[in-house]
N, C-alpha and C positions, 0 to 999 in steps of 0.2 A: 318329185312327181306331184303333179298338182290335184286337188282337192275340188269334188262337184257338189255340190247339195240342191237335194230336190224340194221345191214348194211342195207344201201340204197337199196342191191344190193338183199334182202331175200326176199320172197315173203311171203305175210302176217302170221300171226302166226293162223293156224286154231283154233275157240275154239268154247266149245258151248254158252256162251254168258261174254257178257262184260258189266259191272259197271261202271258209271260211276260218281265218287266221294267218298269217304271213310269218311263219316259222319254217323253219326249212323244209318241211312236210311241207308246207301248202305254196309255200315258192320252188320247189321243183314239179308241185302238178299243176299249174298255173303255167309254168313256163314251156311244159311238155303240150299242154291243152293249146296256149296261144302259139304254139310254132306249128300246130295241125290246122290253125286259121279259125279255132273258134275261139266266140268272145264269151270274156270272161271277166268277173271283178271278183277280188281279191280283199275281200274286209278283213283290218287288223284293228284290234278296241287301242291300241297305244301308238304312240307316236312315231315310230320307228319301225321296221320289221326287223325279225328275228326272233321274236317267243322270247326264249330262256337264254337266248346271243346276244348278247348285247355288250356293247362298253361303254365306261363311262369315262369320261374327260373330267379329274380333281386336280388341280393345281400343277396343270403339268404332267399328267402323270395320268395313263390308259389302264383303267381297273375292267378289267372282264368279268362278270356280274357271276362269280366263280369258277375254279379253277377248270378251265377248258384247253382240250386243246384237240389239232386234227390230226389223226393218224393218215399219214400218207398214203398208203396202201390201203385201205376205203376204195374197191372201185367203183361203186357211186360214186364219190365225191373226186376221183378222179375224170369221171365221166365227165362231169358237170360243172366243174371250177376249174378257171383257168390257173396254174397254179402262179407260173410266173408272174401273174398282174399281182397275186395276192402275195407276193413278197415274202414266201414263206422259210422261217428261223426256225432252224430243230433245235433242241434239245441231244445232249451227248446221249448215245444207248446206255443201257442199264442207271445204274443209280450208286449213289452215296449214300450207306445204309450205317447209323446211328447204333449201337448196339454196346452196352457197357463200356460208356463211358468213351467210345473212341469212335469214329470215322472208319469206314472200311467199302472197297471199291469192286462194286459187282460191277463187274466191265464183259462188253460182249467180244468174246474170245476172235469172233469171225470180221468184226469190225475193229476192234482194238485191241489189236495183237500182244503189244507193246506193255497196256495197262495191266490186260487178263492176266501177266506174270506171275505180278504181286496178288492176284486176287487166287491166282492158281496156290498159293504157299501161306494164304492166310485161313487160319485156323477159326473165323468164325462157321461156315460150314463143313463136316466131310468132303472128302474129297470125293469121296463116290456121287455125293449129290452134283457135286460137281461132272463131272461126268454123265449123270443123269441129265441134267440142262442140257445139255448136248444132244443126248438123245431124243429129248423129248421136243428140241428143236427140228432136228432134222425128221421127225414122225410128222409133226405140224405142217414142217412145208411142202410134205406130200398129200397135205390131205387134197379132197375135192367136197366140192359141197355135199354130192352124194356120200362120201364116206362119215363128214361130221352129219350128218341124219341117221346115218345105219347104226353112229356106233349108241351107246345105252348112255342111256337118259339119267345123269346121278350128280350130287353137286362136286364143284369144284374141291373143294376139300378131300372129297373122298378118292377122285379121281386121283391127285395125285400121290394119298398113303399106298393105293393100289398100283399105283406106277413106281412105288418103293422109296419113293421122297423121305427123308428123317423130317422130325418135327423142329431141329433146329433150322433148316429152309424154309422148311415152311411158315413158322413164327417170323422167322428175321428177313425173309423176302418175297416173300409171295403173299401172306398178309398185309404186309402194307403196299405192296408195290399195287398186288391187283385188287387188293380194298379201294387205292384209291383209282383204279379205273371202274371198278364197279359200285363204290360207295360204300361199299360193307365189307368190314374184316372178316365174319364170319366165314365168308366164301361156300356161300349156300348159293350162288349163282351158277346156271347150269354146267356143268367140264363141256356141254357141246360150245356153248358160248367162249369158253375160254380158252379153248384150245384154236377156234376160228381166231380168235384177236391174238393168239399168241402166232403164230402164222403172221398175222399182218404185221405185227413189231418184229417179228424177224426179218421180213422184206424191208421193210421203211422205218420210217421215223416219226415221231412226235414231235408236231410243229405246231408253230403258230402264223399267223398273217402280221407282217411287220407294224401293219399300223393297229392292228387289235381282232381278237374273234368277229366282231362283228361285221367286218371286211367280207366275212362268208354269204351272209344275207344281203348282205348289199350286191354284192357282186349278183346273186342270182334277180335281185330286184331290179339291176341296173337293165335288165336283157328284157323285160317283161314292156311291151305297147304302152304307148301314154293310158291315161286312166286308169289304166287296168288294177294297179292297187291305190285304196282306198283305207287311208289313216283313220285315225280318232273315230272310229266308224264301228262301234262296239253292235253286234246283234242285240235286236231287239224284242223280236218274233219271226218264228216261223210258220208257215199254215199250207198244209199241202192243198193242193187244186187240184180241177180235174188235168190239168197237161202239166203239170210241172210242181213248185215251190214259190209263196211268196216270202221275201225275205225284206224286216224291217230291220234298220238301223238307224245310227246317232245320225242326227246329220237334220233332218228328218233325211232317209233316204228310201225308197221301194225299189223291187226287182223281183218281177218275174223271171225265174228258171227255169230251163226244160231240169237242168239236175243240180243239186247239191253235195256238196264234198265239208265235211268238218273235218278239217285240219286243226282239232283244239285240244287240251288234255283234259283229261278222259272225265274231270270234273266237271269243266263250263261243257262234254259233248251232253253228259246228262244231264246236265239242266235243259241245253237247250232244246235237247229232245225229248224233255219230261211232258213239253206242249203237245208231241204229236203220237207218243204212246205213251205207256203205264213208264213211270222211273220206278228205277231199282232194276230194271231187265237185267242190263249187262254189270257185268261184275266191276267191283272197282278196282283196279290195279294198287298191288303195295306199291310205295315211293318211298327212294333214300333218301332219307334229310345229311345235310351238310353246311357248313362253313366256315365262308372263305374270309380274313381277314385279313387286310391290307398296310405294311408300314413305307415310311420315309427315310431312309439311313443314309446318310453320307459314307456310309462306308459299308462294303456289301462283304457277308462273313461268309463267304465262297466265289469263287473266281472265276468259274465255266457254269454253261448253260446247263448245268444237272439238277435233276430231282433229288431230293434227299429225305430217307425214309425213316420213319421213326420201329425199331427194328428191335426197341423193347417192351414192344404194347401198349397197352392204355393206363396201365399204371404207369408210366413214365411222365403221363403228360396227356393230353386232348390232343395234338397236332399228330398226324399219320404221317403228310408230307408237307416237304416245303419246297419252292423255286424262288432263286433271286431270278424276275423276270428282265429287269434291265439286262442281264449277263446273255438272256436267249433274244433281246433285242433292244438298243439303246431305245428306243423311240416308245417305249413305255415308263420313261422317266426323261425329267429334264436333266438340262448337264447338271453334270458335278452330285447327282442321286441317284441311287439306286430306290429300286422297288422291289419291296422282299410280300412273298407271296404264302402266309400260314395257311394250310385245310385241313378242318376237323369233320371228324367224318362221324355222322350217328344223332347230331348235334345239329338243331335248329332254335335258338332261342327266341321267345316272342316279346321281351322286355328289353327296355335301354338297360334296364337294373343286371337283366340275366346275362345281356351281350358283356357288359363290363365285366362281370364275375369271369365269364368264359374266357375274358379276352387276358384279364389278368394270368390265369392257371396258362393261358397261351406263352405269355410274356416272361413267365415262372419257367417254365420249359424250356425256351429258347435261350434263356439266360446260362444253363445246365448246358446247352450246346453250345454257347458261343460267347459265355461273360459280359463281363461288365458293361461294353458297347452296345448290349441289348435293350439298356437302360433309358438310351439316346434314342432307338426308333420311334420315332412319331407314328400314330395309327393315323391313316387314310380314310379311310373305309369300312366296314365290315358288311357281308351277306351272307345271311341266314337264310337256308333255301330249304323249305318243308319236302319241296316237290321236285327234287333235284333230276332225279333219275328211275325210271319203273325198274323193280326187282325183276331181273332175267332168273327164274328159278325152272324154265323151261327153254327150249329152242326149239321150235318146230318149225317146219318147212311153210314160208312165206308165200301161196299158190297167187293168191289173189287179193284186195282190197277187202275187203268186208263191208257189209253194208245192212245196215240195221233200219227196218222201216222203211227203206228204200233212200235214205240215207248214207252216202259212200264215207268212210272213217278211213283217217290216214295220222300219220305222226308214230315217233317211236316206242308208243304203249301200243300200238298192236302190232308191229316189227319185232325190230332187235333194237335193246335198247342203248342207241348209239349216234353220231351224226346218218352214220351207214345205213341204220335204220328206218331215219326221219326221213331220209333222201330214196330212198328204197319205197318206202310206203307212198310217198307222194306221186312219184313215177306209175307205183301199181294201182293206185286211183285213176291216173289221168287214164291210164290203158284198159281201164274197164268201163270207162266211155266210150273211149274211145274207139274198141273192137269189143262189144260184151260178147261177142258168139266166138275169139280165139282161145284157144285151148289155155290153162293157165303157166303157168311159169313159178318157178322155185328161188327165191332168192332169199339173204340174210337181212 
């Protein structure tokens, strides 16, 4: 998409609102705004869109700027992405879970008949827990959004001692499994939250796009009117007027607004609206830190596209989970390599010195899993992400957009914190422009 810059000398570009950030919050209200026929521009400060989606291209080899992936059953993102253009490679269900010393195969009973055998007669959990999954799967898949609202507000951990889980499930699967989808072992993230996404892994699967996560953003970028997103176009100022919003940017660039939308996390939303009220109003959301660290192997130490969970805590090691990514799709390695994919969750290092120490205690663990060929991976990569994901320690019912100084806010810090989220929030910006006097609506 091509690139405008305005002389010093032009006065602002009239429009009727402006976006600001090109992360999947703000490319699905950009692309709901421009199919209602109004115009819009779309500022994103980097070079690409996607926010925190992105991939990168190393020698051959698709590193997703951490470990990401799309749950299928997302129906926003069902709404909104074509699935088949994006080529999408799941992952097997359940996982490969690490626990003293051995490998052990939580496999889902209702997809993998075949596997669940062996996992039915292995002694690392009761069998009652086992059977508890069960339960607590078919409870899931009858919820409706009205039921996960009604039911009580408490974290995930507790929810499931009170649903009669032992602590050895929950230590060796449910801590690493939905630590690593919520970032945190502790599992202080809402039981409404996680019982909505336990539902969605019961229907579908966790995938990815053949050629990389950031297939996701493109894809919605690709749909969006010539101009309308505007790269390297970082905000510069904002200044309300009497009818609208002026908005500067890099470029030199001006724009008048009738409305503005920040699509940005929750740090650049305060700054940039520290110009036009008091900063410090709105609260700052907690964020999980993580990372993801990248190697090279000629030879990949598991042979299906599974996650594999570290199922003896964090004394064992840093890394929660791991994927060999080439195995859930060649085209994130060249021939003849694999791409093996570490995540430490808790852990954001801000030093070369500190990443190396991190990477080592990484490299010391996987050794412990998989010997001496551990020796031979080459690191790619690494990403340390401060700002990975906002802490879901609440779920409340999603009515409408928020809008602070007359400022519309979208992105998954004030949703659910998810793709589901991002894409959800963005939608419910466009639509309070769009109809501000329709009644609101409930979503996740």
């Amino acid at each position: 998409m091509s690139q405008m810059s305005l002389p010093d000398s032009q006065p602002p570009e009239p429009i009727d609102v402006v976006v600001v950030g090109a992360g999947l919050a703000g490319l699905a209200c950009a692309q709901q705004l421009t199919a209602a026929g109004l115009s819009v521009r779309l500022l994103e400060a980097a070079d690409s869109p996607g926010g925190r989606i992105r991939t990168d291209r190393v020698d051959g080899f698709l590193l997703d700027r951490g470990f990401q992936v799309l749950l299928t059953e997302y129906p926003e993102a069902q709404r909104l992405f074509d699935y088949p253009a994006l080529e999408l490679r799941p992952f097997l269900p359940g996982a490969l879970v690490r626990q003293a010393g051995s490998f052990h195969r939580f496999a889902d009973p209702f997809r993998e008949p075949a596997k669940s055998l062996a996992f039915l007669f292995d002694s690392i959990v009761p069998l009652r827990d086992k059977l508890l999954v069960a339960r607590l799967r078919g409870e899931c898949l009858q919820l409706t959004t009205e039921r996960v609202f009604a039911s009580e507000e408490e974290t995930t951990r507790e929810y499931l001692r009170r649903f009669g889980f032992s602590p050895f499930i929950i230590e060796r699967f449910f801590e690493p499994f939905f630590g690593g989808v919520f970032l945190e072992r502790n599992l202080s993230t809402s039981a409404r939250w996680f019982r909505w996404l336990f539902s969605i892994f019961a229907r579908g699967h966790a995938a990815v796009p053949r050629l990389g996560m950031e297939r996701l953003p493109q894809q919605l970028a690709a749909r969006l009117p010539d101009q309308t997103l505007r790269l390297n176009s970082a905000v510069t100022r904002l200044e309300k007027t009497a009818t609208g919003w002026l908005v500067e940017a890099d470029g030199p660039a001006k724009y008048l607004a009738n409305r503005l939308v920040l699509a940005t996390p929750d740090a650049q939303t305060r700054s940039l609206m520290a110009t036009v009220r008091s900063p410090g109003v709105a609260p700052n959301r907690v964020w999980n830190r993580t990372t993801t660290i990248y190697y090279a192997a000629s030879h990949a130490p598991v042979e299906e596209p599974v996650v594999i969970l570290n199922g003896d805590g964090p004394s064992a090691g840093p890394v929660n989970h791991l994927a060999v990514m080439s195995m859930v799709t060649a085209d994130y390695a060249p021939p003849g390599a694999h791409l093996i994919c570490a995540n430490v969750l808790g852990a954001a290092p801000e030093s070369d010195d500190a990443m190396q120490k991190l990477e080592s205690q990484v490299r010391a663990q996987m050794r412990r899993w998989f010997g001496e060929p551990v020796n031979r991976w080459n690191v790619l990569a690494g990403y340390p992400i401060a700002r990975a994901l906002p802490m879901q320690t609440s779920l409340q019912p999603f009515r409408a957009a928020p809008i602070d100084s007359g400022v519309l806010l979208c992105g998954d810090h004030v949703a659910s914190s998810s793709i589901q989220g991002a894409l959800v929030s963005g939608r419910m910006a466009a639509l309070r422009i769009l109809n501000p006097s329709s009644s609101p609506s409930t979503a996740t």
